[in-house]
C-alpha positions as CSV (number, residue, x, y, z in Angstrom):
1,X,34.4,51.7,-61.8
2,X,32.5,54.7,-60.1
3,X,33.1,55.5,-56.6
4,X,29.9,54.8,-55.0
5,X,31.0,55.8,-51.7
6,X,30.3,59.3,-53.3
7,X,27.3,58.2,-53.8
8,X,26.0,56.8,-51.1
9,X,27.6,60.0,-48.9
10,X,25.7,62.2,-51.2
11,X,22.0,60.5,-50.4
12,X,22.5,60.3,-47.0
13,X,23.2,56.9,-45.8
14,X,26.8,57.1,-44.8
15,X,26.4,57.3,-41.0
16,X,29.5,55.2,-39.2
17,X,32.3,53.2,-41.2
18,X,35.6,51.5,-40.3
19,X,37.5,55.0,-41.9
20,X,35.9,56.7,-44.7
21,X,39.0,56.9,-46.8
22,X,39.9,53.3,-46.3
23,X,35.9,52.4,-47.1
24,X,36.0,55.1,-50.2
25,X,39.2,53.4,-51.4
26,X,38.0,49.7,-51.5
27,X,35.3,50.7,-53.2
28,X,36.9,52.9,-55.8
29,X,39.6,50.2,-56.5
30,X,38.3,46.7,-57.4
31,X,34.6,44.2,-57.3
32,X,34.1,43.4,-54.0
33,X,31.4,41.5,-52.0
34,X,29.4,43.1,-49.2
35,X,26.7,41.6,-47.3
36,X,23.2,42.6,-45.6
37,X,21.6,40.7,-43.0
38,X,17.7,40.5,-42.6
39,X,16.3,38.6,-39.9
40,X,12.4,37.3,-41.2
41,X,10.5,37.9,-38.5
42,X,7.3,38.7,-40.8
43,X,6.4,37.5,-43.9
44,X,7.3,41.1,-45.9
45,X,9.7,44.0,-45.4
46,X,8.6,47.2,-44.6
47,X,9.3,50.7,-45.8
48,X,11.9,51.4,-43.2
49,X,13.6,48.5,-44.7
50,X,13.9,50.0,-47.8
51,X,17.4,52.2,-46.5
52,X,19.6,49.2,-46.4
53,X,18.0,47.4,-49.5
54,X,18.1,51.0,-51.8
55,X,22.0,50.7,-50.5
56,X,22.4,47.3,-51.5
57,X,20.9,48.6,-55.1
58,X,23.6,51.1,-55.3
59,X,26.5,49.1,-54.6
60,X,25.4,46.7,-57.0
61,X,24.9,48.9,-59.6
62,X,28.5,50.4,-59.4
63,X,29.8,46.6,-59.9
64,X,30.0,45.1,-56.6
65,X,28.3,41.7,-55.4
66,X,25.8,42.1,-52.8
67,X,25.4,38.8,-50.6
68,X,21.6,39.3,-48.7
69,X,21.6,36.8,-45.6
70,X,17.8,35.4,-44.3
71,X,18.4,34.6,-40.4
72,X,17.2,31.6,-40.5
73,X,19.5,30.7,-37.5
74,X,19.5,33.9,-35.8
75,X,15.8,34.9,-36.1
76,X,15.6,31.8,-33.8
77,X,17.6,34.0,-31.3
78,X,15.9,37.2,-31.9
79,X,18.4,40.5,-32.0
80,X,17.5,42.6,-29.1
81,X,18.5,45.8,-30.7
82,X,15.8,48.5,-30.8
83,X,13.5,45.9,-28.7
84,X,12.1,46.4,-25.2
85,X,11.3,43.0,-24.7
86,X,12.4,39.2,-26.3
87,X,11.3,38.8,-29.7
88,X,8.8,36.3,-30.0
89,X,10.4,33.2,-31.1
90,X,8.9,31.3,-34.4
91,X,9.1,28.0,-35.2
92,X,11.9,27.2,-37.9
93,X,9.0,26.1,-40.8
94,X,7.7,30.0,-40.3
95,X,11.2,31.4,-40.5
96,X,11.9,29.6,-43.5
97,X,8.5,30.7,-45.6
98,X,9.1,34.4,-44.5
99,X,12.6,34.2,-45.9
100,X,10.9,32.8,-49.5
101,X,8.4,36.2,-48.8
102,X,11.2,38.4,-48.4
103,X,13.6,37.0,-51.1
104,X,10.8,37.8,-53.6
105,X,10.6,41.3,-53.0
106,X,14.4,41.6,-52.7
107,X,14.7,40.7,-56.0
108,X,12.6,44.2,-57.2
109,X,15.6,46.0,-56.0
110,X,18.5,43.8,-56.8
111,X,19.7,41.0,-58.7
112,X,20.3,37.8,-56.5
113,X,20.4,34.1,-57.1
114,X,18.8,31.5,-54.6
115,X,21.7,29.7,-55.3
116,X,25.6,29.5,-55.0
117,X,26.7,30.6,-58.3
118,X,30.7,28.9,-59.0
119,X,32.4,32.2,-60.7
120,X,29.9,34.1,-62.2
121,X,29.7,37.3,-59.8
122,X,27.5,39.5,-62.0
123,X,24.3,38.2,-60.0
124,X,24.0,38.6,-55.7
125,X,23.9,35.6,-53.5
126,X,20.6,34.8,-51.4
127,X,21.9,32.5,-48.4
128,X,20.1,31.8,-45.0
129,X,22.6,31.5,-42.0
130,X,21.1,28.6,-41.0
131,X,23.3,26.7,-42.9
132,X,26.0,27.1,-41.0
133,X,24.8,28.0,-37.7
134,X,22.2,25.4,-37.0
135,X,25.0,22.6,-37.3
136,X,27.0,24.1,-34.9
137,X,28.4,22.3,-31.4
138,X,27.6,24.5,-28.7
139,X,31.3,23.6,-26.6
140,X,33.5,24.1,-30.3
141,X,31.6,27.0,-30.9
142,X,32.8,28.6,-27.7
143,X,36.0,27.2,-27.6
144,X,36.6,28.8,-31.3
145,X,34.4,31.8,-31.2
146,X,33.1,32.7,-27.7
147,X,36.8,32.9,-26.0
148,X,37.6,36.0,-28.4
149,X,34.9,37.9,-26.8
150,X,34.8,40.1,-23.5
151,X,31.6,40.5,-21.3
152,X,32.5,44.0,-20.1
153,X,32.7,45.4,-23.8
154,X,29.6,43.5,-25.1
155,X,27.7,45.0,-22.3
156,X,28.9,48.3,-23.5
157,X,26.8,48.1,-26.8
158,X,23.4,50.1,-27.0
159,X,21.6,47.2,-27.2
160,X,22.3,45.4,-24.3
161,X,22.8,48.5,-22.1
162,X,19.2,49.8,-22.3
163,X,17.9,46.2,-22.1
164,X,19.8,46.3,-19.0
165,X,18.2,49.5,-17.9
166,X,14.6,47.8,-17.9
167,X,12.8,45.5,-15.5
168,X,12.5,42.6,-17.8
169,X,16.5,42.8,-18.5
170,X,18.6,40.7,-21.3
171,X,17.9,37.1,-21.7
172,X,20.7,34.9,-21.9
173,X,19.7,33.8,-24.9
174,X,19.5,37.2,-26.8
175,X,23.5,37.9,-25.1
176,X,24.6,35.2,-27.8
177,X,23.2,37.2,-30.6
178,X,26.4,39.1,-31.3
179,X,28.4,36.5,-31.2
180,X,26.3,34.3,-34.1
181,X,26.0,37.6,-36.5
182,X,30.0,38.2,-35.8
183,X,30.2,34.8,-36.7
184,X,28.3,35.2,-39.7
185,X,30.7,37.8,-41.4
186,X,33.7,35.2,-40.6
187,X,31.6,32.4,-42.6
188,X,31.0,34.7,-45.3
189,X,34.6,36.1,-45.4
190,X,36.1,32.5,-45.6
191,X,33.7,31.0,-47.9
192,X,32.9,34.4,-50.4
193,X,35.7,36.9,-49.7
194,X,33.2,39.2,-48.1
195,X,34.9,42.5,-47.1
196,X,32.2,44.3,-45.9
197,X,28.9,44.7,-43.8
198,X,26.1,47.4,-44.1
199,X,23.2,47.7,-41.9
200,X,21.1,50.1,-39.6
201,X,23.1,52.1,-37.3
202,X,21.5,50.1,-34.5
203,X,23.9,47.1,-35.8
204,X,27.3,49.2,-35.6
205,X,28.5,47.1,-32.3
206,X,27.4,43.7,-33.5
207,X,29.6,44.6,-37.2
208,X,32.5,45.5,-35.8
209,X,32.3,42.6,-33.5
210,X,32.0,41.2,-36.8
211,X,34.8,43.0,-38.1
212,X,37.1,41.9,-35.0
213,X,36.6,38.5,-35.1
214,X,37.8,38.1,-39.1
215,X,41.1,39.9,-37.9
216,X,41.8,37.9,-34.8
217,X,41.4,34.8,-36.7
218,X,42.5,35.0,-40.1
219,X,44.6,38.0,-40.1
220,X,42.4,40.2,-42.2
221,X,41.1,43.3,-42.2
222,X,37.4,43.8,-43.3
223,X,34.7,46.8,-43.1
224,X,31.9,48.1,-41.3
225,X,29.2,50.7,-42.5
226,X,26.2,51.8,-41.2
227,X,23.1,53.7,-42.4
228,X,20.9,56.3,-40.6
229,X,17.9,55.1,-38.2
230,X,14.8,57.2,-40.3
231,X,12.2,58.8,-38.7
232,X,9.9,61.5,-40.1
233,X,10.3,64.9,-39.7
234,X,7.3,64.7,-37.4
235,X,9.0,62.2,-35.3
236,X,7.6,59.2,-36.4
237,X,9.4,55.8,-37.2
238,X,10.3,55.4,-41.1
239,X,7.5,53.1,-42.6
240,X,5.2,53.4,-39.8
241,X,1.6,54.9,-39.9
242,X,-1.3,55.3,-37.6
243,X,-2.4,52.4,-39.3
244,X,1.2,50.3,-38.4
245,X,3.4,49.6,-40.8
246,X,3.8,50.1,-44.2
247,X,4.4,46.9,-46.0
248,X,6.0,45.8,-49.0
249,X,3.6,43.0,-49.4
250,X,0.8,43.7,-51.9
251,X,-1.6,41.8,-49.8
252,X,-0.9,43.7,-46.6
253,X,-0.4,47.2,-48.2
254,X,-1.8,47.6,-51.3
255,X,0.0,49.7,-54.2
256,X,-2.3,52.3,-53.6
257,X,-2.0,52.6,-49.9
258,X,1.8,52.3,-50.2
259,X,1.4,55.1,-53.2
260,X,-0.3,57.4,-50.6
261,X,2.0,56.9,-47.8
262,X,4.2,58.6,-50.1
263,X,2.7,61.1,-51.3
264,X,1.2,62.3,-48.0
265,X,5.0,63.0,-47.3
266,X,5.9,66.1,-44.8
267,X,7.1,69.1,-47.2
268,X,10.4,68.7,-45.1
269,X,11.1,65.3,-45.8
270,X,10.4,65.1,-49.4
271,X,14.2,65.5,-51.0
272,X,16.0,62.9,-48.1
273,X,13.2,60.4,-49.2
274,X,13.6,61.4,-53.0
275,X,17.4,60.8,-52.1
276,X,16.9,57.3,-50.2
277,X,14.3,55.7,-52.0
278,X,14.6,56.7,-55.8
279,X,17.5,56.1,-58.3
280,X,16.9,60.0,-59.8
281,X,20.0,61.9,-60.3
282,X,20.9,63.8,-57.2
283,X,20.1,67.0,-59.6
284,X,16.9,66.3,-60.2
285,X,16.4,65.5,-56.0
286,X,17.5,68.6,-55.4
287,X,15.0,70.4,-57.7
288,X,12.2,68.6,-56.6
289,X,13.6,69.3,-52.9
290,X,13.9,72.7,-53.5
291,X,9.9,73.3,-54.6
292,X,7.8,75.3,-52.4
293,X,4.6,75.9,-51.3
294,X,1.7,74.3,-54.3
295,X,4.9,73.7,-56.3
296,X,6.1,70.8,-53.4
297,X,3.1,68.8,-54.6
298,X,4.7,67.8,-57.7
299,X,8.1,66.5,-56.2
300,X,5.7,64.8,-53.5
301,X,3.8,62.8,-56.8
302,X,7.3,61.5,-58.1
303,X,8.5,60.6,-55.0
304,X,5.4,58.6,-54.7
305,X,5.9,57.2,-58.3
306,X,9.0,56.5,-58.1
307,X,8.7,54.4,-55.0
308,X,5.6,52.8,-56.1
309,X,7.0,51.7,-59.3
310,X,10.6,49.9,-57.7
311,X,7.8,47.8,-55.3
312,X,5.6,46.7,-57.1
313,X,6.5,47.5,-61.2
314,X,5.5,50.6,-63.8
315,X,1.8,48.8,-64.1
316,X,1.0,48.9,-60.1
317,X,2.1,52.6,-60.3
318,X,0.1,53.4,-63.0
319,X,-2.9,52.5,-61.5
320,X,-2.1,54.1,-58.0
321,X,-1.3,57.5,-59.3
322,X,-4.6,57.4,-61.6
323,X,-6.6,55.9,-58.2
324,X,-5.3,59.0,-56.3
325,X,-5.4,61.7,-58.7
326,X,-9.0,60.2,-58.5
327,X,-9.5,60.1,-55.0
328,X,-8.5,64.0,-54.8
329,X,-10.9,65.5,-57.1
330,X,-9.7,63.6,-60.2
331,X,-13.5,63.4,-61.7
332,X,-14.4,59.9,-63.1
333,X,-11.3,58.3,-63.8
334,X,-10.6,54.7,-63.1
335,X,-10.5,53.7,-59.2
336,X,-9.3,50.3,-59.0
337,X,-6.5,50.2,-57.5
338,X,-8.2,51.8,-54.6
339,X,-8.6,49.1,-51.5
340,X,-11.8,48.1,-51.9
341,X,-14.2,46.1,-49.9
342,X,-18.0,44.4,-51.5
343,X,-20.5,44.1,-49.7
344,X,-24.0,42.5,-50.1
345,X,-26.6,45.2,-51.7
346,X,-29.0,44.0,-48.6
347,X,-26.8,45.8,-46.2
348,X,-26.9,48.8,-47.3
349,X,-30.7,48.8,-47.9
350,X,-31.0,47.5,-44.6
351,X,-28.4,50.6,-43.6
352,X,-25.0,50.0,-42.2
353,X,-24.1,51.9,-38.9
354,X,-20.7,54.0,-39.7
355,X,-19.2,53.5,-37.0
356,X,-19.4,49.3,-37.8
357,X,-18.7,49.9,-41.4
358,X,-15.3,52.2,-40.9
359,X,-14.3,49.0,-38.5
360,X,-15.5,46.7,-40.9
361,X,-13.2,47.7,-43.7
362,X,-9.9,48.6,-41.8
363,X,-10.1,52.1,-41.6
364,X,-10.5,51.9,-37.6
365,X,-8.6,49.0,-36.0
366,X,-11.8,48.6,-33.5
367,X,-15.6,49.7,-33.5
368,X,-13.7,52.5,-30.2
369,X,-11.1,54.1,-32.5
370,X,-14.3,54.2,-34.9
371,X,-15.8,56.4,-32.7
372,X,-13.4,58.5,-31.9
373,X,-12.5,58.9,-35.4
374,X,-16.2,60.0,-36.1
375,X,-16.4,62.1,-33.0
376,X,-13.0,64.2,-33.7
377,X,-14.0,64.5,-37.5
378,X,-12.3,62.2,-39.2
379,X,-15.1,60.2,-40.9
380,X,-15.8,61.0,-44.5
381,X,-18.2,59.4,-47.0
382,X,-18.7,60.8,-50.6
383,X,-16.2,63.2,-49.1
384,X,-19.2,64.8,-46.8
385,X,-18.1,64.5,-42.6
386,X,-20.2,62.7,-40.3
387,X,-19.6,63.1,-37.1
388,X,-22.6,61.5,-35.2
389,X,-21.3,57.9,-33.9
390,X,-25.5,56.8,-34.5
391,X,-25.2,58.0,-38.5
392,X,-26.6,55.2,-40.2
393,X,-25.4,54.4,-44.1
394,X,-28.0,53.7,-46.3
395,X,-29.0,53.0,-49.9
396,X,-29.4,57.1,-50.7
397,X,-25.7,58.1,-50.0
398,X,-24.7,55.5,-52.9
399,X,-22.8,56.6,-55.9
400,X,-22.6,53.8,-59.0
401,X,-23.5,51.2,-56.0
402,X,-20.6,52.5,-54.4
403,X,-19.5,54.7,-51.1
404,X,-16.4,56.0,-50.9
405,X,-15.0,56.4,-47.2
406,X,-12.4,58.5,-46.5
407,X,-10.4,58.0,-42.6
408,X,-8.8,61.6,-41.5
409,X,-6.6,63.5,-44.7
410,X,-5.0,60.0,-46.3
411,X,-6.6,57.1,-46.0
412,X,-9.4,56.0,-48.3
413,X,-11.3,52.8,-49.0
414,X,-13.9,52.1,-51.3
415,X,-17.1,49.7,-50.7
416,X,-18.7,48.4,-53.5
417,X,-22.1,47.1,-53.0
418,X,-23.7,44.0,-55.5
């Protein structure tokens, strides 16, 4: 069996673990089972969740058993980490049909059974923690759990400190949080031999709390490991755009959309995201990585392949990477997979303000941001700018009953009119 360790050291998403030797060792030496936690608070993943699923990936694919855990009990806590303010809380009916959501999309990355399989290990395990937590007696709970833990070092983690630091301060209910995902690797160890937790580098105090609690009471010793938080090179926060967020979901981010967030990478980003978010042979990364100037553009494409192609299948991609090759001076090649609105011929005989038609089809989130957009430049249609807020679209700016608007350097949309 390969080390993956390696691996995952090389690409970039070792950031904390319980030893690296002792990690490296466990998994150079036999199958084990590690576990990922995802708390569906929406309907779809994101980009930015792509580090701990691409991780999951590896690990699977050097023979280990992955175990991917819906919060179906702690969502209806809501983790504080990274949060200013309480989660919203959604009824348990929501929870359950964004865990179905995100299971679906799991499975592009790695193989995992909606079930509890009795030997066979070569497939993951799906399981929401409600099953066990939801039972639960409040008073046995803390009389078996709670007494292990101490205040003063709880209020030590990140988390809670700078939720501490802000007017609206830690809700009681959040405080329990640790305690229920802690619990959650003791459930898992004793019922799946689960040796080991991976997650954001936000969730380092609530894994080794994790990690603590399967040693104080069954005498075992279990790991921690933690990826990288991502932002951009810019600054930004992995998977987000001036748009919001860049979803997995087909229906909230189409292929092409999520194909262009790609490939409108920053030059300085492009190897680490060929490294996180592609299965290409560190090698080859490295080449692309290494490209300058023009030359970048290429590794930026394959990147946005690549990534295309592991969210939504070889077909979606295709069509993206034709629909942009298209969109940038391509000539007459097919547009499909471009987000595209129709529209009524009538409008655009009657003539269709810009500033209500960029609003109208998601390129501005309101008819304000329209303007500004227009008035700073941003506004393309046919790629010619307009930047008078009173332009009025009409009939004459049509190409094959079609317009084709274009919102700052990256986002297009196409309206068809019939």
């Amino acid at each position: 069996m390969d080390n993956v360790f390696d691996t995952l050291k090389a690409r970039g998403f070792v950031r904390q673990c319980t030893g690296e030797e002792d990690v490296a060792r466990l998994l150079a030496e036999k199958q084990i089972t590690y576990y990922v936690g995802f708390d569906p608070t929406a309907d779809s993943l994101h980009a930015g969740s792509l580090v701990p699923v691409m991780a999951m990936a590896h690990l699977q694919r050097a023979g280990h058993q992955p175990i991917a855990i819906i919060g179906g009990g702690t969502t209806m806590i809501g983790d504080p980490s990274d949060k200013t303010e309480m989660r919203q809380l959604l009824p348990r009916e929501q929870i359950a049909a964004n865990g179905a959501s995100i299971l679906e999309q799991l499975q592009r990355y790695v193989k995992l059974n909606a079930r509890m399989p009795d030997t066979d290990k070569t497939d993951g395990l799906f399981l929401d923690n409600a099953e066990w937590l939801l039972p639960l007696n409040y008073i046995d709970f803390l009389r078996y759990i709670g007494k292990h833990f101490r205040v003063n070092e709880m209020l030590r983690a990140e988390a809670y400190r700078q939720r501490l630091e802000r007017e609206e301060g830690l809700s009681f209910l959040e405080f329990n949080y640790q305690l229920l995902q802690a619990y959650d690797f003791l459930c898992l160890y004793q019922r799946y031999g689960c040796v080991l937790q991976i997650g954001g580098d936000d969730q380092w105090s609530n894994i080794l709390a994790g990690v603590d609690l399967v040693r104080r009471l069954e005498g075992e010793r279990v790991y921690a490991l933690t990826f990288p938080l991502l932002t951009t090179a810019g600054g930004a926060k992995m998977g987000k755009t001036a748009g919001g967020a860049v979803w997995l979901d087909a229906n909230k981010t189409s292929p092409y959309e999520f194909y262009q967030y790609w490939i409108n990478t920053d030059d300085r980003d492009v190897e680490r995201f060929l490294a996180y978010f592609t299965f290409l042979p560190m090698d080859e990364v490295r080449r692309l990585g290494g490209l300058e100037h023009e030359a970048i553009r290429e590794a930026k494409a394959v990147l946005a392949y690549e990534a295309t192609k592991l969210a939504h299948g070889k077909a979606e991609a295709d069509k993206a990477q034709t629909a942009s090759r298209a969109a940038f001076g391509g000539g007459g090649q097919e547009l499909a997979a471009m987000p595209t609105t129709t529209l009524p011929t009538g409008r655009i005989h009657a003539g269709i303000p810009i500033m209500e038609l960029f609003h109208e089809v998601g390129l501005a989130r309101s008819r304000s941001e329209a303007r500004r957009l227009i008035q700073q430049g941003g506004a393309y249609i046919n790629e010619k700018q307009y930047r008078a807020i009173d332009t009025v679209a009409d009939a004459t700016l049509l190409e094959d009953n079609a317009l084709r608007l274009r919102a700052g350097k990256k986002r297009y949309h196409r309206v068809v009119f019939e």
